[in-house]
N, C-alpha and C positions, 0 to 999 in steps of 0.2 A: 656539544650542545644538544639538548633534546629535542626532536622532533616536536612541531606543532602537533602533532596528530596524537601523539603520547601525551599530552597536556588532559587531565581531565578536563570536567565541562557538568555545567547543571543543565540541563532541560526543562525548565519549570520544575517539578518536586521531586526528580530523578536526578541522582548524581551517575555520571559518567565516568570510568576510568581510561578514557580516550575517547576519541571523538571522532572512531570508525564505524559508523553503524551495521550491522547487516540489514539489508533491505530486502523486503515482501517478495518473494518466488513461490509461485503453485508450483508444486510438487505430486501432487495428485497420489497421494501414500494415506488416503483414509477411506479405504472401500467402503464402512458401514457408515462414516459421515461421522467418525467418532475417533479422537485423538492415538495415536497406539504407544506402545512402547520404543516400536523404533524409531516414532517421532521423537519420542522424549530424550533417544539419546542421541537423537542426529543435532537437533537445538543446542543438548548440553555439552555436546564437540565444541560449539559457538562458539560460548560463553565467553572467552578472552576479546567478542568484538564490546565495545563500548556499550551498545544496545543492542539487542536485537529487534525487528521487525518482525511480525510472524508472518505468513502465507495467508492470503486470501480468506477470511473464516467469515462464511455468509449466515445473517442475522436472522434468519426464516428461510424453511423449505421454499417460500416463494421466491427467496434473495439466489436459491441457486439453480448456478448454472451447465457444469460441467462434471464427468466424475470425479469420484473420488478425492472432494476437496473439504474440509471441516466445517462441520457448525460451532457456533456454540450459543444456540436455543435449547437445549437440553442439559436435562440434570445427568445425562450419560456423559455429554460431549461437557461440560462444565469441570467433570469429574476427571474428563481424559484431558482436560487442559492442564488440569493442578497436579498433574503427575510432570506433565514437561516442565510446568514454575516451579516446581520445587527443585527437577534437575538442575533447570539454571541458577536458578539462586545458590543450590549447593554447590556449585563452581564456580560463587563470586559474580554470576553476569546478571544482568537486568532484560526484562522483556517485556514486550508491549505486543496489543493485539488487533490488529488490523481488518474491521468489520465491514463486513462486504453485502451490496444487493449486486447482482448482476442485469439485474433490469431486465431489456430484450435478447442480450446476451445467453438465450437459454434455448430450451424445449419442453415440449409438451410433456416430454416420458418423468421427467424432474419437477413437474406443478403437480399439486393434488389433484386426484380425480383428472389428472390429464388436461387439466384447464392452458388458457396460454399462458408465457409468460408477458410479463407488464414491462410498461412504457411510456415514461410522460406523452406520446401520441403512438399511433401505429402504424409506425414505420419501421418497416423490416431491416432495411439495409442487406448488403453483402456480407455476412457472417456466417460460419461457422463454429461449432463446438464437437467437445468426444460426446459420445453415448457409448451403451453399447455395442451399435451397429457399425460406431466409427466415428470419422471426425464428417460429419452431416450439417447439411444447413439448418440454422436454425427455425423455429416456428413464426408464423406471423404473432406480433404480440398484439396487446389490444391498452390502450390508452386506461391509466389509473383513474378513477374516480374521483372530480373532489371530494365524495367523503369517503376516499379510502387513504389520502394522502395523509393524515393523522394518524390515521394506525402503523404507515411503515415508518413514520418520525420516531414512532413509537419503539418499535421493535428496534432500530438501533441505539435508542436509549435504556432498551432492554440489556441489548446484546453487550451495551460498556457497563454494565449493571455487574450481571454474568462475568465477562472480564475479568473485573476484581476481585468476584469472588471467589471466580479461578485461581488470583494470585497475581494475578498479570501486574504490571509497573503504571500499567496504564493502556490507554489507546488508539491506534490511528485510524480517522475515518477515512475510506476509500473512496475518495472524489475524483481518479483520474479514469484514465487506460479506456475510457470506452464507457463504462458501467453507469450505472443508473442513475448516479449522481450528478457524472459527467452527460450522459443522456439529457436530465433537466439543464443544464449550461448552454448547451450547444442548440443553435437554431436548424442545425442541418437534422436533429432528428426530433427536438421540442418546436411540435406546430401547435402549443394549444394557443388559445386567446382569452383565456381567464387569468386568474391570479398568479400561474405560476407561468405563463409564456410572452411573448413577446418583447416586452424591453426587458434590458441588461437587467434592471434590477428583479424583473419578475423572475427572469430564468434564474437566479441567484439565490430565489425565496427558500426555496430546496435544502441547497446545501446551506443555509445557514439557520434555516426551522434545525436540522439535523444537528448541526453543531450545537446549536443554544440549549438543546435538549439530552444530549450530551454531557456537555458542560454541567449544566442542572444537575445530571445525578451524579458524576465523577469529578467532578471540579477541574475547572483551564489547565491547571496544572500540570490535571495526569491527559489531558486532550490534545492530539495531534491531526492535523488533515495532510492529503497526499493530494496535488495537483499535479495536471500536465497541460498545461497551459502552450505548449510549441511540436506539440504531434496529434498526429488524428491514430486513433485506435479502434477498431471495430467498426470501421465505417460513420465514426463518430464525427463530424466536420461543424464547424462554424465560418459564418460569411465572414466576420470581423472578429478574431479573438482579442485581438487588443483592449478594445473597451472592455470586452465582458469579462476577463482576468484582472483590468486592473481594478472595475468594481469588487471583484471577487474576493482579491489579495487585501484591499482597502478596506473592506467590510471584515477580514477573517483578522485584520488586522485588530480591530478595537477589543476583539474576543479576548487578547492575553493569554494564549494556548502557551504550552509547553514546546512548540516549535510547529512551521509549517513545512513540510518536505516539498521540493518543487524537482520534475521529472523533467531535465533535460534533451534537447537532441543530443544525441549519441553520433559524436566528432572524434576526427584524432588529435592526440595529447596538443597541449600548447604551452608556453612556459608562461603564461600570464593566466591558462586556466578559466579564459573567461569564456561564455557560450557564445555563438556567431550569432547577430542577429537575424530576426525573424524578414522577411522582404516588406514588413507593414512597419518593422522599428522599433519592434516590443520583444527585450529580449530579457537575461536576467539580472541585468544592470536597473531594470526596470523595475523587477522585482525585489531589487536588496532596497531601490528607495521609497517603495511602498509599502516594506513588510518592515518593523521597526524591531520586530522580536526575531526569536533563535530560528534562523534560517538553516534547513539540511537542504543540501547538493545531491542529486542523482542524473550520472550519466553517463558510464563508459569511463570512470574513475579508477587510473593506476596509481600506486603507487605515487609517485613523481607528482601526477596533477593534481591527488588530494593534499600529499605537502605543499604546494604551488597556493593553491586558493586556500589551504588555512592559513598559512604564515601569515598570508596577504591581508586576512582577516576579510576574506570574501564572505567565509560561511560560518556558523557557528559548530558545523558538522558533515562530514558527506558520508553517503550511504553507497553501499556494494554489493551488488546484485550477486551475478554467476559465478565472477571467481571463487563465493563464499561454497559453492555448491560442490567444488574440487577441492578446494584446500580450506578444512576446518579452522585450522591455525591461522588466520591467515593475516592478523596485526602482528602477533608475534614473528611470523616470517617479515612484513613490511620493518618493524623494529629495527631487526639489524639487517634487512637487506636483500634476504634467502629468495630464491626462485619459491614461485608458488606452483603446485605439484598441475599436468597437464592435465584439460579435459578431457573429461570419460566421455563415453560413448553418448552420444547424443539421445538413445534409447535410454537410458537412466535419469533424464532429466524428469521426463512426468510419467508415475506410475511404476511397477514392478515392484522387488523386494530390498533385501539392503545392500545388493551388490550395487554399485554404484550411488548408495547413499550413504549409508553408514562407512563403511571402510576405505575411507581414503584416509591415505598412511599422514601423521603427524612429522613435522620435523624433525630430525634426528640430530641430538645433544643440544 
């Protein structure tokens, strides 16, 4: 009998040849901000997952935060993108581009002219990022403008613009982990009191001006959003997540996207595969009955659990972080069964050359 996970799958305009995704890891392998070669052939290793997710790729100089991570606001970095889509597509795989602001999440040494970095208020929080000096706390940021908040809706409508024309399958916008999106959600670090603060639906206003404007230029189809609705990141917190995720999930609901990814807590295996609930009661049973379209799984996903919740017809897909980062191969090992190859050195996960990227060995026969 075949595997659920071996079952193709559409994603709104994307067809799938399983329903493994690789999912978004910084890698921190683009010194000049500019896609390389060895990217292009670490992605085209993938290619056997269902889809891929790309890494973090922030939609303006202002959107970043950390080294060595891609843009793709340039006709350089546009350029270094369509060299990785063409790898994957010559290998059969699909990929999608995952646009990113980092919000307060930054420093000063990475804004123009040294300016801060931005924040629906400014509030610092306990964070850090790399520089070149090291992994430092970040800058005080300084609260966006209302009339600046049209210009960054902007630029990720730009940045899924770009995308395509890169080649990409399509796009995920980055609304979790901490960042700027998530920034606007959350009342622990959005204090404003105009349009975009206060109640659930204000804080909300954000991520869905972002998405509609999205949508607009690349159409639901090829449009995905990445939530984390049950971890605080980056010192990111909210009093009440409940309410403000299931307006969130409810509103990203009527959109008709190509699927919404939700980031689990990270548990050990269970044979039912379901997430523990939250101590407030909102878990992701909550979410498969709010979200009526293609729901993707992200969480500490073996093997075993992702057959588990597909069979079950939990998910329409689940996503796979680190393991993907050791073993290239790594649906075809799931396939028939094969160990996937051990983690390298913890030093080769962000930054250096292609030891530790590129050559991890393939299965053999």
């Amino acid at each position: 009998m075949t595997l659920a996970m071996l079952h193709p799958v559409r994603l709104g305009a994307i067809e799938l040849k399983n329903r493994i995704l690789m999912a978004p890891m910084t890698r921190a392998r683009a010194p000049s901000r500019v896609p390389t070669p060895s990217m292009a052939e670490y992605y085209r290793q993938r290619a056997g997952a269902g889809l891929i997710i790309t890494e973090a790729t922030q939609i303006s100089q202002q959107g970043t935060g950390t080294l060595a991570t891609p843009g793709i606001h340039t006709a350089e970095q546009i350029a270094g993108w369509r060299a990785v889509t063409e790898a994957v597509h010559g290998a059969g795989g699909r990929i999608i581009c995952q646009i990113w602001h980092c919000g307060r999440v930054s420093h000063t040494v990475f804004q123009k002219d040294g300016e801060a970095p931005v924040a629906p208020s400014a509030v610092r929080g306990s964070i850090r990022t790399f520089t070149t000096e090291g992994f430092v706390p970040t800058s005080q940021p300084r609260a966006l403008g209302l009339d600046e908040i049209p210009g960054v809706v902007d630029d990720f409508r730009q940045a899924a613009r770009n995308a395509l024309d890169a080649g990409f399958d399509g796009v995920q916008i980055h609304g979790a982990n901490g960042y700027l999106i998530d920034q606007f959600l959350r009342d622990g670090v959005n204090q404003r009191s105009d349009a975009y603060g206060g109640s659930v639906e204000n804080r909300c206003r954000f991520l869905l001006e972002v998405t509609d404007a999205v949508v607009g230029e690349v159409g639901a189809e090829r449009t995905s959003v990445r939530l984390s609705p049950f971890s605080t990141t980056w010192d990111c917190h909210d009093s009440q997540p409940a309410p403000l995720y299931q307006h969130a999930i409810a509103q990203l609901d009527q959109r008709g996207l190509a699927f919404l990814e939700i980031v689990e807590s990270v548990y050990e295996s269970s044979v039912s595969g379901s997430a523990p609930q939250r101590q407030d009661g909102f878990g992701t049973d909550d979410v498969r009955s709010a979200y009526r379209g293609p729901l993707v799984l992200n969480g500490g996903y073996d093997r075993d659990r992702s057959e588990a919740v597909l069979a079950a017809g939990g998910a329409a897909a689940v996503s796979i972080a680190r393991p993907y980062m050791f073993t290239p191969d790594l649906v075809e090992r799931f396939a028939v069964g094969a160990p996937l190859n051990p983690p390298g050195e913890d030093a080769a996960v962000y930054g250096g050359g292609d030891a530790g990227y590129i050559d991890f060995p393939a299965m053999q026969g």
